[in-house]
Each structure stands twice: as structure tokens, then as C-alpha cells.
C-alpha positions as CSV (number, residue, x, y, z in Angstrom):
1,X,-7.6,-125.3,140.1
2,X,-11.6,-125.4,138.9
3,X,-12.4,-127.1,141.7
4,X,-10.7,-124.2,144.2
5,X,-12.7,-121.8,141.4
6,X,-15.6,-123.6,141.8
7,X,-15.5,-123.3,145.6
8,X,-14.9,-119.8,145.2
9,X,-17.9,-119.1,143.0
10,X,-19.9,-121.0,145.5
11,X,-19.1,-118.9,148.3
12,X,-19.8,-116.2,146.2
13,X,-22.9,-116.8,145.7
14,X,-23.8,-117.9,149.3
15,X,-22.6,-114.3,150.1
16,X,-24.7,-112.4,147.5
17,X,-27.7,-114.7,148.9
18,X,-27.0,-113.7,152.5
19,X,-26.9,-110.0,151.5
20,X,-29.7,-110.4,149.0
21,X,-32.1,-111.4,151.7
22,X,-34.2,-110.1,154.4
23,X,-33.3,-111.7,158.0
24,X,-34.8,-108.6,159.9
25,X,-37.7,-109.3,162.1
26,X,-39.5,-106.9,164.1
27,X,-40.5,-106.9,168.0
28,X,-40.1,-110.1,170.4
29,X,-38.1,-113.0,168.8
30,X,-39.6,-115.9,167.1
31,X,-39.4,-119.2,169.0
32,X,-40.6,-121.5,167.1
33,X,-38.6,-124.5,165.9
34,X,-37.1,-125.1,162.8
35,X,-39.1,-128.5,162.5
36,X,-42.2,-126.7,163.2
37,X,-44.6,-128.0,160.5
38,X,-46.3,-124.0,160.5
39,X,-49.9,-123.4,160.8
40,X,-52.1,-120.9,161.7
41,X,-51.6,-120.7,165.3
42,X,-47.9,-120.8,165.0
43,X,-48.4,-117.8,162.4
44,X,-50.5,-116.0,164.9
45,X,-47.7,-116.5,167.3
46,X,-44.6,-115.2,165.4
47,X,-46.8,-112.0,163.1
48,X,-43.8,-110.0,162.4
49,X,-41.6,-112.9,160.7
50,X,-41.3,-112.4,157.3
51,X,-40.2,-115.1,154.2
52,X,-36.3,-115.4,153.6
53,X,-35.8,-114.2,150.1
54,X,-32.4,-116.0,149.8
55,X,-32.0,-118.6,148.0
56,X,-31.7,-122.0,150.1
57,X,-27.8,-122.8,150.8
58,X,-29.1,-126.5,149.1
59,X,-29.7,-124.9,145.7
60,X,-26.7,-122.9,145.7
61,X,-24.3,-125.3,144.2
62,X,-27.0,-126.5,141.6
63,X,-26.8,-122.6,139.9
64,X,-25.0,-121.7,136.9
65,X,-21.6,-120.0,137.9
66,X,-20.0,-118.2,135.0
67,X,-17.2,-119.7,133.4
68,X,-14.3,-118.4,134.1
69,X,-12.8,-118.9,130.5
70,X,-11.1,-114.9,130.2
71,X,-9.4,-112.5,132.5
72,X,-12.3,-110.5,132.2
73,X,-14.3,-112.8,133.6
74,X,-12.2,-113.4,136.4
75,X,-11.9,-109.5,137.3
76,X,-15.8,-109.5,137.2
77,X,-16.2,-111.9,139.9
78,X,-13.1,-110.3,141.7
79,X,-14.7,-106.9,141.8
80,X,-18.0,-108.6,143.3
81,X,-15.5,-110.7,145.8
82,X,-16.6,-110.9,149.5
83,X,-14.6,-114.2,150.7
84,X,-12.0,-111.8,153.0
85,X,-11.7,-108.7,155.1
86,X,-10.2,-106.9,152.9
87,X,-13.4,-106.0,150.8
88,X,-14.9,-104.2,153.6
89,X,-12.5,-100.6,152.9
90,X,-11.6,-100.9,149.0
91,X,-12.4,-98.4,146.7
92,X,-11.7,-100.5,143.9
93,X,-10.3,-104.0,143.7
94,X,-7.3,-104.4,141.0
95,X,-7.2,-108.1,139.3
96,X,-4.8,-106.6,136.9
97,X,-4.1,-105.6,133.4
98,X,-2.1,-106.2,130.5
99,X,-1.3,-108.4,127.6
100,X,-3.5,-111.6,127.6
101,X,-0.7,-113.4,125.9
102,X,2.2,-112.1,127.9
103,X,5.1,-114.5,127.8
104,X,5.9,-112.5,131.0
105,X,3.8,-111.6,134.1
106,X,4.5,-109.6,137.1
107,X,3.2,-111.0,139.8
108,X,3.5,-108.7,143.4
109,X,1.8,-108.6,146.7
110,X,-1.3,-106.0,146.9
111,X,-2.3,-103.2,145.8
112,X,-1.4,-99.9,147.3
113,X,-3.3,-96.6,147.8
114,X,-2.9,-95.4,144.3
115,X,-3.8,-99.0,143.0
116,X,-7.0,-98.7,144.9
117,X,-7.8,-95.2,143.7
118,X,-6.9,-96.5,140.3
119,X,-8.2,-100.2,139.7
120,X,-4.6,-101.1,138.1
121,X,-1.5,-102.4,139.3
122,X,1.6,-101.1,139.9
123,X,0.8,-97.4,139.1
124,X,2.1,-95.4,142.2
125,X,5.8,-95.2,143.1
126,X,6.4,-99.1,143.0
127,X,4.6,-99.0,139.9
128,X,6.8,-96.4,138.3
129,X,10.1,-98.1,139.4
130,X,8.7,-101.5,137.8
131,X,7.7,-99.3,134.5
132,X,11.7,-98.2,134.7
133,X,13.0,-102.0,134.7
134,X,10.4,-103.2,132.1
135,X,12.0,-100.3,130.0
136,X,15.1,-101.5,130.4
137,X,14.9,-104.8,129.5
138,X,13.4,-103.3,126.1
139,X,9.7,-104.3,127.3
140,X,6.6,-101.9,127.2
141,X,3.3,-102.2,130.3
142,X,1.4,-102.8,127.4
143,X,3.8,-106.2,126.4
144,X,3.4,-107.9,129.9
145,X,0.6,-108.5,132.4
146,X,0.5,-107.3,136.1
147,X,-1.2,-107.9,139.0
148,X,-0.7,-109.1,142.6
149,X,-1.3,-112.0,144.8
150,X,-4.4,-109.9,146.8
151,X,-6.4,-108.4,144.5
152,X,-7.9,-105.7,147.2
153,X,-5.4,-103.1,149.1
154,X,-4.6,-104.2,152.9
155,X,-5.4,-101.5,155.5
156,X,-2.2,-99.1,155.7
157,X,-0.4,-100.8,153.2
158,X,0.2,-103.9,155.5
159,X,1.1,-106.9,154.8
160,X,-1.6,-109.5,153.5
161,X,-2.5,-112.2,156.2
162,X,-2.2,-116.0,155.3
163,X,-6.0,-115.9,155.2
164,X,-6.3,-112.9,152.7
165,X,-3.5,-114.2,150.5
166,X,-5.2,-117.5,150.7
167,X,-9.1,-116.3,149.6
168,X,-7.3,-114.8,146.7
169,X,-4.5,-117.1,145.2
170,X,-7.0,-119.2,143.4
171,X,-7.9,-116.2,140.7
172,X,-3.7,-115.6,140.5
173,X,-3.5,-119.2,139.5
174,X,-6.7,-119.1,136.9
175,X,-5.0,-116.4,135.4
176,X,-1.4,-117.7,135.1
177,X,-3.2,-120.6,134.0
178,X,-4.9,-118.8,130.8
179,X,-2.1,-116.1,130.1
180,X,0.3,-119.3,130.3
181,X,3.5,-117.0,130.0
182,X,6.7,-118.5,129.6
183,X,8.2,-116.3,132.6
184,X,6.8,-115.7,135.3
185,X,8.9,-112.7,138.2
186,X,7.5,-113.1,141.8
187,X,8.3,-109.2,143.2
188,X,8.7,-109.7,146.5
189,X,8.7,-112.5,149.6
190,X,4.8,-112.8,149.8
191,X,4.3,-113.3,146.1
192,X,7.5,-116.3,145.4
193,X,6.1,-117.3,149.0
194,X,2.6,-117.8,147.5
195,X,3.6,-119.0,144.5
196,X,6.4,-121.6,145.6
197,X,4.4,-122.5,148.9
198,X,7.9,-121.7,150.6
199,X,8.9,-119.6,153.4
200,X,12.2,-119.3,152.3
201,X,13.5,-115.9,152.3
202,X,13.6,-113.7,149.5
203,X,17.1,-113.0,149.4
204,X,17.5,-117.0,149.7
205,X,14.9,-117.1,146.9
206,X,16.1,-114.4,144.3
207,X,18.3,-115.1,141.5
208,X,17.5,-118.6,140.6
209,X,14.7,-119.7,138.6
210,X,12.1,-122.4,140.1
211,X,9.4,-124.3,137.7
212,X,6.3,-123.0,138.2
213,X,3.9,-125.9,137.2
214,X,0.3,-125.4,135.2
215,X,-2.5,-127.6,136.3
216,X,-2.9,-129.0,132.4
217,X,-0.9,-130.3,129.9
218,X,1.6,-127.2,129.5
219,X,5.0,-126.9,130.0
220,X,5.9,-125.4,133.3
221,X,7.1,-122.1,133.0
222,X,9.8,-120.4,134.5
223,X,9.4,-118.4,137.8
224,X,12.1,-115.7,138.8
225,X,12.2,-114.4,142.4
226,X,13.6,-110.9,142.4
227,X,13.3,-107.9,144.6
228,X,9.8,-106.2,145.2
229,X,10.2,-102.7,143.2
230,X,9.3,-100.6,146.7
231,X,12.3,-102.4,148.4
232,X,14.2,-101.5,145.5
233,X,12.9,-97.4,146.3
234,X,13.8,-97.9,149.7
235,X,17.4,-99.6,149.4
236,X,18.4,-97.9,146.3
237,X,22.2,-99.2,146.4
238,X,24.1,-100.6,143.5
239,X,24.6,-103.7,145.2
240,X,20.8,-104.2,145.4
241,X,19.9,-102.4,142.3
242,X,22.7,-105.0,140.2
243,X,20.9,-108.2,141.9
244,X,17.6,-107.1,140.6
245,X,19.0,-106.0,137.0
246,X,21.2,-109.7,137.2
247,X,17.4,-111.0,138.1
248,X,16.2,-109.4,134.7
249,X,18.9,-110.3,132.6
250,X,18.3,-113.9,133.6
251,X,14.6,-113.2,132.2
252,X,15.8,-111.9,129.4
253,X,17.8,-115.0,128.9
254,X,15.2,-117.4,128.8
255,X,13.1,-114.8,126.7
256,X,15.4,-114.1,124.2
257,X,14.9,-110.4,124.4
258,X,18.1,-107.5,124.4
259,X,17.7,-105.0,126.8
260,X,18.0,-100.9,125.9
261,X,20.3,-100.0,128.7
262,X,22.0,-101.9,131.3
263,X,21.8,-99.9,134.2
């Protein structure tokens, strides 16, 4: 998991490099060859170029990166992050927000408009329906953490692309790694995909718990598949809204908790 960090960081700083440095040159193109030794004719020949202010790609990976020992330091870099499309159009990237030492994490797929007006999670409709269950199982925001498997809003509220989801997962699993919850509820295909490296269905996925594995020497926790809370709005059933409440009571289960109501 450091090492897919690590990798991230780099690429981070390549990027920041790139866009750090000045690769405009004026008039007729340059010609001459990289192995060029330069001198004053070849100077004379190529007036305009200027000195690349980047740093060289070779002393990259010798520079510091900042530990990423917190969650705030993880949302730092991830509201700096250029490694996918989907930084081009945000208005904010969300990493996230809650307790630090949740034994519970929602986990879901992006962030929506309101998420990227808003830096946070879950705060637009989805968000309020999630706020409704947490409720119920006798929870408060403030007692769990949120956050998604992208940590920028796809265009139109699509869905993320394997390379988006991909770019990302690495600061999902840091953070799992330091909240180290106990239970952990995948809304949705995209995030129990992600997080199970399945494509199993959701409805094939939901209901059961799968062992979610850290990358040191603590105990697996527990992963729930359940319903994303904006399928929930739009298939508000009892048949679907009792599979996502059986989903929570399982949770509850393993957390010892009573809920206040059980609708």
C-alpha cells in the first residue's frame, strides 16, 4: 500500500514539475539534438530557447514526499491530485470526513454536485438518506467516517471509469488502513466492486459480509455490501428499503450497537 502511495506521490510531483516549468519557446523551433554538447554557435542558432525550470524527472524520486501518516495529510495531497481526468472540472475534491477512529466507514462511489460545491461527502440527497439510516441504527455523522472510492465528482454524475477509480483507490485504502474500523459498508456496486476486486453484482454481493484485509498486522475487518442510498431514493419499496435495514442490522450485529427505530 506505500509503495502504490509512493507511486502516487511521485507522479504528483512529476505533475507539479511539468506545470511548474516553462516549455514555451518563441519563433522557429529549436533543432538541435538532445546530445548536443551546447556552445556558442548552437546558442546563436536556437536564441529564443529558454532553461527548463522543472526539476529533472531523475531527481524526482530522490525528494522528500510527505508522509502520509493522517487523514489530513492524505486530503492535502488529494486536493493537489492531478493523476486523472477528473481534476480538470472540480470545484472542490472531497477525501472525506468524519471520526478518525470510526469503527464504521461508509465507503460510496463519488461525489455529486452538492459534494463538489461542498468538499464533504454525502451531503446532497444521497447524503441525507445515508444521515436517515446512520440515525436509525442509533449512530450520529460525527461517530463514523465517509468518503467515496473517487475523491473528485465525475462529469454529470456518471459513473467513474476503471481508470478514475483506479488513480484513486490507493488514498481509500491508506485511509481504511489508518482509521482501521472494524466495519466497513460498501454503498453501492462500484464501491464493493473496488473494494472486493469483484464484478459480482450488487444484489449478488449485498447481505453477506466479506473480510476486508489490512496490509499490516490487523485483523481484517468486516465489509458489508448494501444498497447505494440514491438507489435506495429511487426504488423506495419496502422490499428494497428491508434488504438495506437487514444490511444494517447485520452491522449492528457485529458492532454491538441497538438501533432507535427499525424502520
Amino acid at each position: 500500500m506505500k509503495d502504490d502511495l509512493k507511486t502516487i506521490l511521485t507522479r504528483h510531483l512529476e505533475l507539479e514539475a511539468f506545470y511548474a516549468g516553462d516549455f514555451s519557446i518563441r519563433g522557429a523551433p529549436c533543432t538541435r539534438s538532445a546530445r548536443t554538447v551546447p556552445s556558442a554557435e548552437s546558442d546563436a542558432m536556437c536564441p529564443t530557447a529558454r532553461p527548463q525550470k522543472s526539476t529533472p524527472t531523475s531527481d524526482i524520486a530522490t525528494l522528500q514526499a510527505p508522509p502520509l501518516d493522517t487523514l489530513d495529510a492524505i486530503a492535502a495531497v488529494v486536493r493537489q491530485c492531478r493523476l486523472c481526468r477528473l481534476s480538470e472540472n472540480r470545484t472542490h475534491a472531497v477525501p472525506g470526513q468524519g471520526n478518525p477512529n470510526a469503527q464504521l466507514v461508509f465507503v460510496g462511489e463519488g461525489p455529486g454536485e452538492d459534494e463538489d460545491t461542498q468538499g464533504l461527502a454525502f451531503v446532497g440527497r444521497a447524503g441525507k438518506k445515508l444521515t436517515d439510516i446512520i440515525t436509525a441504527m442509533g449512530l450520529r455523522r460525527e461517530d463514523v467516517f465517509i468518503c467515496n472510492v473517487v475523491k473528485c465528482r465525475p462529469p454529470g454524475n456518471r459513473d467513474p471509469r476503471p481508470d478514475e477509480a483506479l488513480a484513486c483507490l490507493p488514498y481509500l485504502k491508506r485511509q481504511l488502513e489508518l482509521i482501521e474500523p472494524k466495519v466497513i459498508v460498501a454503498l453501492g456496486a462500484h464501491a464493493a466492486q473496488r473494494l472486493l476486486e469483484t464484478d459480482q453484482a450488487i444484489g449478488r454481493l449485498r447481505g453477506r459480509f466479506f473480510e476486508y484485509p489490512y496490509s499490516n498486522d490487523h485483523p481484517p475487518a468486516k465489509l458489508m455490501p448494501t444498497y447505494h442510498p440514491s438507489y435506495l431514493i429511487r426504488n423506495y419499496t419496502v422490499e428494497t428499503r428491508q434488504r438495506v435495514w437487514d444490511d444494517m442490522q447485520k452491522v449492528m450485529g457485529e458492532l454491538k450497537i441497538k438501533p432507535t427505530r427499525g424502520d
